[in-house]
C-alpha positions as CSV (number, residue, x, y, z in Angstrom):
1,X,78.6,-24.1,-201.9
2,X,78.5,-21.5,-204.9
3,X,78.1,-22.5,-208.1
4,X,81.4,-21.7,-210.6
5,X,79.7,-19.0,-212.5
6,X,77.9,-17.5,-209.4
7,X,78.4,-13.8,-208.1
8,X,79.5,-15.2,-204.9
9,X,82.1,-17.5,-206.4
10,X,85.2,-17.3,-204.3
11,X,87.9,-17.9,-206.7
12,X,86.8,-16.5,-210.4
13,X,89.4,-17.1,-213.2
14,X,88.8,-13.5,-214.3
15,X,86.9,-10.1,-213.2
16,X,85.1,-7.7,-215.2
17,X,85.5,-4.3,-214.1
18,X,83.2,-1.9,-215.3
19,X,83.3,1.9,-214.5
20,X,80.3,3.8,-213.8
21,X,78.6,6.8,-213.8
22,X,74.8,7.5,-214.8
23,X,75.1,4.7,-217.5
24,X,71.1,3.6,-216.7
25,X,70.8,3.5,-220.5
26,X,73.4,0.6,-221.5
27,X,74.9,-0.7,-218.5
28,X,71.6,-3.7,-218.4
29,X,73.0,-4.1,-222.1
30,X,76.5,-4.4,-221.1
31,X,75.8,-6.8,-218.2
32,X,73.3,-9.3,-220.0
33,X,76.2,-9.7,-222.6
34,X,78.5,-10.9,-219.3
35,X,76.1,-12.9,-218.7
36,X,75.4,-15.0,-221.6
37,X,79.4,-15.1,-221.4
38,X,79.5,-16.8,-218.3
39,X,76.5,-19.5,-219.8
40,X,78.4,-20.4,-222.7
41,X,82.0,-20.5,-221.4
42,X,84.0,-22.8,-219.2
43,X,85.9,-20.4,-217.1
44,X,84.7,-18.7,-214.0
45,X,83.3,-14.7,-214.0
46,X,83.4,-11.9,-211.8
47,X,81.7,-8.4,-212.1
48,X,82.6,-5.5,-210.2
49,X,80.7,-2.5,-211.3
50,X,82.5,0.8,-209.6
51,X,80.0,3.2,-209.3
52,X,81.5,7.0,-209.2
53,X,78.4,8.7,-208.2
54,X,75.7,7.6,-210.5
55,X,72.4,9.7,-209.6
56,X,70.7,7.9,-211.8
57,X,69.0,3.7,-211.8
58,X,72.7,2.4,-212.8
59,X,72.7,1.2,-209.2
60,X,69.7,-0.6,-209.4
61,X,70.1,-1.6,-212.3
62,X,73.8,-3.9,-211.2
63,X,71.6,-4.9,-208.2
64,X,68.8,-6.5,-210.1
65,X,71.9,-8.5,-212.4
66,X,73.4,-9.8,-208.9
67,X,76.8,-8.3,-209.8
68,X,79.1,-6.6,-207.1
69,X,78.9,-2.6,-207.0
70,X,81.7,-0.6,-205.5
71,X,81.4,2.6,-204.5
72,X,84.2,5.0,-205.3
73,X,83.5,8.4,-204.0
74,X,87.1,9.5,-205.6
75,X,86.1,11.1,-208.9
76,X,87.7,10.0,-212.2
77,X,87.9,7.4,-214.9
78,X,90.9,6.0,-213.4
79,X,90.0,6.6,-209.8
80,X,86.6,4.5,-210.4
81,X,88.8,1.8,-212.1
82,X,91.4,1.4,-209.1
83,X,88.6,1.3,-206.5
84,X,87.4,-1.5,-208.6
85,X,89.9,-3.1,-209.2
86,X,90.9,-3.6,-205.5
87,X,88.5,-5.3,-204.9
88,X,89.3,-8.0,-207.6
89,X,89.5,-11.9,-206.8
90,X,90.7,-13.2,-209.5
91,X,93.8,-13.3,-211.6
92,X,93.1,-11.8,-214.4
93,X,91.0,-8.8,-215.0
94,X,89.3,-7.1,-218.0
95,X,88.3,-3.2,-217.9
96,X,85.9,-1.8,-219.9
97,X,83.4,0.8,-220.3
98,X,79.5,0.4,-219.6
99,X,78.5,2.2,-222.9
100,X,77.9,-0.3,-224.6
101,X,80.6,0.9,-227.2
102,X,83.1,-2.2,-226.3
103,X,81.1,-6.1,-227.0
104,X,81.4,-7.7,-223.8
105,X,80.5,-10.9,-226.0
106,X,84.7,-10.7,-226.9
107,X,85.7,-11.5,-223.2
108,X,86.7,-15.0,-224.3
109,X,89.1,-14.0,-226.8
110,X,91.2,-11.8,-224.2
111,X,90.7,-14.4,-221.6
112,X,92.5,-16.8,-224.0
113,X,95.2,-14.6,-224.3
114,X,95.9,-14.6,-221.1
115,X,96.4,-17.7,-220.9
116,X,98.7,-17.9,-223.3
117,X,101.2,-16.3,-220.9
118,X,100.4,-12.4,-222.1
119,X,100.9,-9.6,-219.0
120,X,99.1,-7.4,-221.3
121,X,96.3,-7.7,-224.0
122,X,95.2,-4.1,-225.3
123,X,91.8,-4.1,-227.3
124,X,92.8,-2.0,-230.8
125,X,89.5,-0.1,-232.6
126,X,91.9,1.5,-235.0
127,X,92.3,0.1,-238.7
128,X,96.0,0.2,-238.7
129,X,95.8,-2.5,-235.9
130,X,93.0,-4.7,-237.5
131,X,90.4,-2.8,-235.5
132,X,86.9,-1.7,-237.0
133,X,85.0,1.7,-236.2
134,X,81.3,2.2,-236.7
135,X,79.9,5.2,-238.6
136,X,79.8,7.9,-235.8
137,X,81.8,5.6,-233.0
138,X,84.4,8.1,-232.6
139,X,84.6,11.5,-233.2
140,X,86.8,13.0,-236.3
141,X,89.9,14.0,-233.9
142,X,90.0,11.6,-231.7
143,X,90.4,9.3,-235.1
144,X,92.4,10.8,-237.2
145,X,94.3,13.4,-234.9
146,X,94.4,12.6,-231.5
147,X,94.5,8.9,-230.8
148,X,97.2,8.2,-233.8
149,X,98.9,11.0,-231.8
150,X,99.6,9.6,-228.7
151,X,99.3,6.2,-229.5
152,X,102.8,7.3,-231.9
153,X,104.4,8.8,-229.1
154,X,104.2,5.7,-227.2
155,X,105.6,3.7,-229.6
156,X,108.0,6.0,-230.6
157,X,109.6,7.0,-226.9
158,X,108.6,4.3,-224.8
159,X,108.5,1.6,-227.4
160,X,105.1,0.1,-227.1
161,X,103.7,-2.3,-229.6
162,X,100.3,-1.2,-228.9
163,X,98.3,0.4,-231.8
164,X,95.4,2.3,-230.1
165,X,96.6,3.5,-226.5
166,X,93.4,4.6,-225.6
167,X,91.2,1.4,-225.9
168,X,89.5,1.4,-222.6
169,X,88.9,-2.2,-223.2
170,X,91.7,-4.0,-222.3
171,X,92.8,-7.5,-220.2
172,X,95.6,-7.4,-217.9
173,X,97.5,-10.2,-214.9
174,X,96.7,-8.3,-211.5
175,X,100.2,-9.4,-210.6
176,X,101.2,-7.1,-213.8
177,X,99.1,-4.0,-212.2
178,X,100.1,-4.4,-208.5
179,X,103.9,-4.0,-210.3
180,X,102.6,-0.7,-211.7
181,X,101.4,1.2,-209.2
182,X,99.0,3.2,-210.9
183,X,98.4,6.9,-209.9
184,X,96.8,8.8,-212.3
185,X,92.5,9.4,-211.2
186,X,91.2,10.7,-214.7
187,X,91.6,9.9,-218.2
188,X,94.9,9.4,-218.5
189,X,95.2,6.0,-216.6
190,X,94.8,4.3,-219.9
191,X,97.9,5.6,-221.2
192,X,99.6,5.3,-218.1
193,X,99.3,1.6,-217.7
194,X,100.6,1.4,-221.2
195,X,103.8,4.0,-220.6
196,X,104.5,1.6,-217.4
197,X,104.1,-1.4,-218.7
198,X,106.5,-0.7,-221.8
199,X,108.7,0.8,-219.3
200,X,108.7,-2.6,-217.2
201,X,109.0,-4.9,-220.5
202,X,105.6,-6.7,-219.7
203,X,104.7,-9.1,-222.4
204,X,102.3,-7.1,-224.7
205,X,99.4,-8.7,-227.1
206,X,96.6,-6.4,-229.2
207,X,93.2,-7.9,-230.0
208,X,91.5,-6.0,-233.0
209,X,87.6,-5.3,-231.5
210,X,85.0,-3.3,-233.2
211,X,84.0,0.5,-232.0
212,X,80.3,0.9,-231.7
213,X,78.4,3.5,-231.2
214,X,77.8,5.3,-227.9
215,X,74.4,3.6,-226.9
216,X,74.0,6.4,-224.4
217,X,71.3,8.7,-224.9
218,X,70.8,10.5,-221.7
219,X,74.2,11.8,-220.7
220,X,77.0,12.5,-223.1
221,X,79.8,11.1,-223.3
222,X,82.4,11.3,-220.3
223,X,85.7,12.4,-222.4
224,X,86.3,16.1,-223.0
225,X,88.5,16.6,-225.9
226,X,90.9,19.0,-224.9
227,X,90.9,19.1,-221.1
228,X,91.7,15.0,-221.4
229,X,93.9,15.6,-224.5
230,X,96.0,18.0,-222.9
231,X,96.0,16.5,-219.3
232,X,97.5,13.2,-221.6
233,X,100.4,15.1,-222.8
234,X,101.2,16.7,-219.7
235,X,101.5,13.2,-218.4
236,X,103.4,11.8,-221.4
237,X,105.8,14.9,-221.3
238,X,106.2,14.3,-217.8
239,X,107.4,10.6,-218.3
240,X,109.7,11.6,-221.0
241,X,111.0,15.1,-220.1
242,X,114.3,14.7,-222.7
243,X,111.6,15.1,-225.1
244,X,110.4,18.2,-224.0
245,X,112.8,19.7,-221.8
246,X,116.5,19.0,-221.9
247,X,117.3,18.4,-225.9
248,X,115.2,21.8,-226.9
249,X,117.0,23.2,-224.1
250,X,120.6,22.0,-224.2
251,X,119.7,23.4,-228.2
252,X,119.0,26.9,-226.8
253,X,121.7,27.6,-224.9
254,X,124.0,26.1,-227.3
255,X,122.3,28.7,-229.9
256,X,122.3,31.5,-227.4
257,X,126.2,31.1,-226.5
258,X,127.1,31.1,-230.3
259,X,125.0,33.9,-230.6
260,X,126.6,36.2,-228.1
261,X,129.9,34.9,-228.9
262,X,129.4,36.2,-232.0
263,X,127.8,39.5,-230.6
264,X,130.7,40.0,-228.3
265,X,133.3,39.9,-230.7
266,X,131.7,41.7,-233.5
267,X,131.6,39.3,-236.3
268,X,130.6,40.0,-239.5
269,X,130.4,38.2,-243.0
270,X,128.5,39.5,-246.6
271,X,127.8,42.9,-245.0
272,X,126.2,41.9,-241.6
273,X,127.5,42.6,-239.3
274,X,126.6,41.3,-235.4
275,X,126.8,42.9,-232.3
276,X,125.2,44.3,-228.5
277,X,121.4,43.4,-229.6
278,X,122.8,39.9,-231.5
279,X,123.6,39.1,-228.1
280,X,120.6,40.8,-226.3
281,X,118.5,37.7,-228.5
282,X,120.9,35.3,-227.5
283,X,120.6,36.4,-223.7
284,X,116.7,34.9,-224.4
285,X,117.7,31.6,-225.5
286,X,120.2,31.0,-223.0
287,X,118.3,32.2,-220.0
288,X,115.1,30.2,-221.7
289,X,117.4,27.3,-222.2
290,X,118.6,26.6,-218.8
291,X,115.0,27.3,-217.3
292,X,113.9,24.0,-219.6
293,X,117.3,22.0,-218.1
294,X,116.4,22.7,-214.6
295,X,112.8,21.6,-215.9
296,X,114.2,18.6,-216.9
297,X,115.7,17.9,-213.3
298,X,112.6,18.3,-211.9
299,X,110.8,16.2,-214.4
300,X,112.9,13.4,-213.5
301,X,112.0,13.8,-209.4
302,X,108.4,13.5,-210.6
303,X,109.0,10.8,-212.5
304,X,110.1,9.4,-209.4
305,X,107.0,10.3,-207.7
306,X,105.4,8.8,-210.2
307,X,107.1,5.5,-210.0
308,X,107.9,5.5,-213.5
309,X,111.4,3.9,-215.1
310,X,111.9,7.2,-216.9
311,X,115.0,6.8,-218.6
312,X,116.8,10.0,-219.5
313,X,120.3,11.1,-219.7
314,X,122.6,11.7,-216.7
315,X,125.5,14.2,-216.6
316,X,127.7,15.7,-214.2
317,X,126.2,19.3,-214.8
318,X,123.0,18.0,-213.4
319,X,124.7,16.5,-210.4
320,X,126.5,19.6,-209.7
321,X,123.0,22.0,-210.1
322,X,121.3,19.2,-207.7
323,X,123.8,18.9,-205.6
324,X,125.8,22.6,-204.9
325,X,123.1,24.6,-206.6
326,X,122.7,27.5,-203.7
327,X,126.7,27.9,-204.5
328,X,126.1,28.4,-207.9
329,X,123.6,30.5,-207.7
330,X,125.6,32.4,-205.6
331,X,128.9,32.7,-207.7
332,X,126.5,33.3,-210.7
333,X,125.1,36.2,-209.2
334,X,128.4,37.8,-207.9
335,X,129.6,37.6,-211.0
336,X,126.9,39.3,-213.1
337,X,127.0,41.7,-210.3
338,X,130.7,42.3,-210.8
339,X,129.6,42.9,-214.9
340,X,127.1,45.7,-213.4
341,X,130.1,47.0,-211.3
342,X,132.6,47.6,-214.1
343,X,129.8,49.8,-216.1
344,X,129.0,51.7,-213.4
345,X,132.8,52.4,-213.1
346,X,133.0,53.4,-216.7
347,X,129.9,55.5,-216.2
348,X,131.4,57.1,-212.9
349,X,134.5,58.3,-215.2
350,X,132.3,59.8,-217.7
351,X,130.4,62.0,-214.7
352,X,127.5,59.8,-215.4
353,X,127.4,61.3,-218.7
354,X,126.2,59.3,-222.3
355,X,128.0,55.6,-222.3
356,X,129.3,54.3,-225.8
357,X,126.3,51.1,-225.4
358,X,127.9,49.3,-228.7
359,X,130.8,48.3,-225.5
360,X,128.7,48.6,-222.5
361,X,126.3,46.4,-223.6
362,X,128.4,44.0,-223.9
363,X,128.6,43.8,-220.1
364,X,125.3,44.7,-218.9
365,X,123.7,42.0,-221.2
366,X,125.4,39.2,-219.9
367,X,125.6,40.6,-216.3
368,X,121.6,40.5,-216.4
369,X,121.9,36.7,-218.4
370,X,124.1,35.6,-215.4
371,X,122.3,37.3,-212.5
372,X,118.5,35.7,-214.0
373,X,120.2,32.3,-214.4
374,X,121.3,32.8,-210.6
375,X,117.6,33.7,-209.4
376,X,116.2,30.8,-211.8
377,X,119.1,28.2,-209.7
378,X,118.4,29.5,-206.8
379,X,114.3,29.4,-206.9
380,X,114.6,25.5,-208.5
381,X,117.3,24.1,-205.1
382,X,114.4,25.5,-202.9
383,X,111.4,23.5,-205.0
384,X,113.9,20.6,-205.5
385,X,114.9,20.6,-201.9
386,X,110.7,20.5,-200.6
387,X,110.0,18.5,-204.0
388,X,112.6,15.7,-201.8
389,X,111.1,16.4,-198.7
390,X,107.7,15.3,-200.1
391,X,108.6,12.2,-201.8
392,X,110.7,10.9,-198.5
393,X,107.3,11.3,-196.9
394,X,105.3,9.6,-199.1
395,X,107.6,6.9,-198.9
């Protein structure tokens, strides 16, 4: 019968699930750290390392420490971590990363909390959450710029208590993650567990931990800056799409109908006076405007996708775009056709001759608002319409 702390322990109170790839220089590190872990404490451990295609001795290396490797042929931080992770035992699990940058010597302390009833306990390396950072742990923006960055738009729009969403070492109730459904195969899986388990109202705890330094010496680090920074807002714009799509857009159009309003009827106040190209500018914003609300639409069918409780604001335009938007794409177009129609009457009586454009204008500009707007209605029903399709299929 296997011994409590053994790797063949059936039932282990937690499991440690590390990602890998080529990490021959600190993984040994990381995993004799576990190890004096399990010696000293009461409660039962198992490792799962999830290898992602190490060329390296980082196999070898897990095999001569006994621990379980999983091989996850799926690349990606977060695709490493789910292949892992599925093939957990226990109840709880811990994720970190096998640099040797996280001290695998605090698993007690997040096992603890736990315990105490927490879905959630997020490691926090910043100062702001009690954290510490080593000289030359983390790079100047991820610091000061891009971490404080997204980890204040989670608090801010999905109301997070977390101080440092991208800790990578973290503790979490499997019961908690099988309830998230996580997608996401790269980087941003560590802010999407946090965005969904804010959205779900999981009971969140943050440990302050100490950043060291990258131990790694043959490879550099696995994070690119800006493809992983900007594939992390994507996401987060994508789980909030108010934020990005319909308020700046519900702004435009509001702007761009004032504008040619205005325009149309010639107003005029301490000598300026507004007219045909007042409401040429405004034609922008409307037409930009509405292509960020039917953005939004779609935003929230992704969020869907997604599986995330997006919360955003319903109105009866939407449902009427979703719902008869080939027949108002048609009624739009006939009537900036019918706009087009009355100009080239005018122009007919004039023998095709030079057109006074201070009045035309006035027509042709919002004929060409209305007839883009229909194009833009009709090419969003036919991606909304197979965008449906594909989620009744995944389903």
């Amino acid at each position: 019968m296997p011994e409590k702390n053994s790797p063949e322990a059936l039932d282990p109170d937690i499991t440690i699930v590390i990602p890998c790839l080529n990490e021959e220089d600190t993984l040994g590190v990381c995993l004799a750290k576990i190890e004096k872990v399990k010696r000293n404490e009461n409660f039962s451990l198992e490792v799962i390392v999830a290898d992602n295609g190490s060329k390296d001795q980082s196999i070898e290396i897990a095999k001569s420490h006994g621990v379980k490797i999983i091989s996850v042929t799926q690349k990606g931080y977060g695709a490493a971590l789910m292949g892992g992770i599925s093939q957990a035992k226990a109840p709880y699990i811990l994720m970190a990363d096998a640099d040797d940058s996280y001290d695998f010597l605090e698993i007690p302390k997040f096992y603890r909390k736990l315990k105490e009833g927490y879905d959630l306990v997020q490691g926090c390396r910043l100062p702001k959450g009690g954290g510490f950072i080593e000289k030359n742990a983390m790079p100047f923006t991820h610091r000061y710029f891009g971490n404080p960055l997204f980890t204040f738009l989670v608090r801010r729009w999905f109301n997070s208590p977390v101080n440092d969403v991208y800790c990578g070492l973290r503790a979490f109730k499997i019961d908690l993650y099988k309830k998230l459904k996580m997608r996401c195969q790269g980087m941003e899986f560590a802010t999407e567990m946090i965005i969904k388990s804010a959205n779900l109202g999981a009971k969140t705890a943050e440990l302050p931990i100490t950043l060291h330094k990258d131990g790694r010496i043959q490879h550099p680090p696995h994070l690119r800056t800006i493809r992983d920074g900007w594939k992390t807002l994507c996401f987060f714009l994508i789980c909030a799409p108010s934020k990005l799509f319909l308020l700046p857009g519900t702004l435009m159009i509001f702007l761009g109908l004032t504008g040619s309003a205005l325009g149309y009827f010639g107003a005029s106040w301490n000598g300026i006076s507004l007219g045909a190209h007042t409401m040429l500018g405004s034609s922008l914003f409307i037409i930009s405007g509405y292509q960020a609300f039917l953005i939004h639409i779609l935003s929230l069918d992704i969020s869907k996708k997604l599986e995330l409780n997006t919360l955003s604001l319903k109105s009866k335009i939407q449902d009427i775009i979703s719902r008869s938007g080939f027949w108002l794409s048609f009624c739009l177009f006939f009537a900036g056709l019918m706009m087009w129609v009355m100009v080239f009457i005018q122009w007919k009586t004039y023998s095709f001759g030079s057109l006074d454009y201070s009045k035309t204008l006035k027509l042709v500009i919002p004929g060409a608002t209305l007839i883009s707007i229909s194009l833009e209605t009709l090419t969003f029903c036919v991606f909304k319409n197979w965008l449906n399709v594909e989620l009744i299929s995944k389903k």
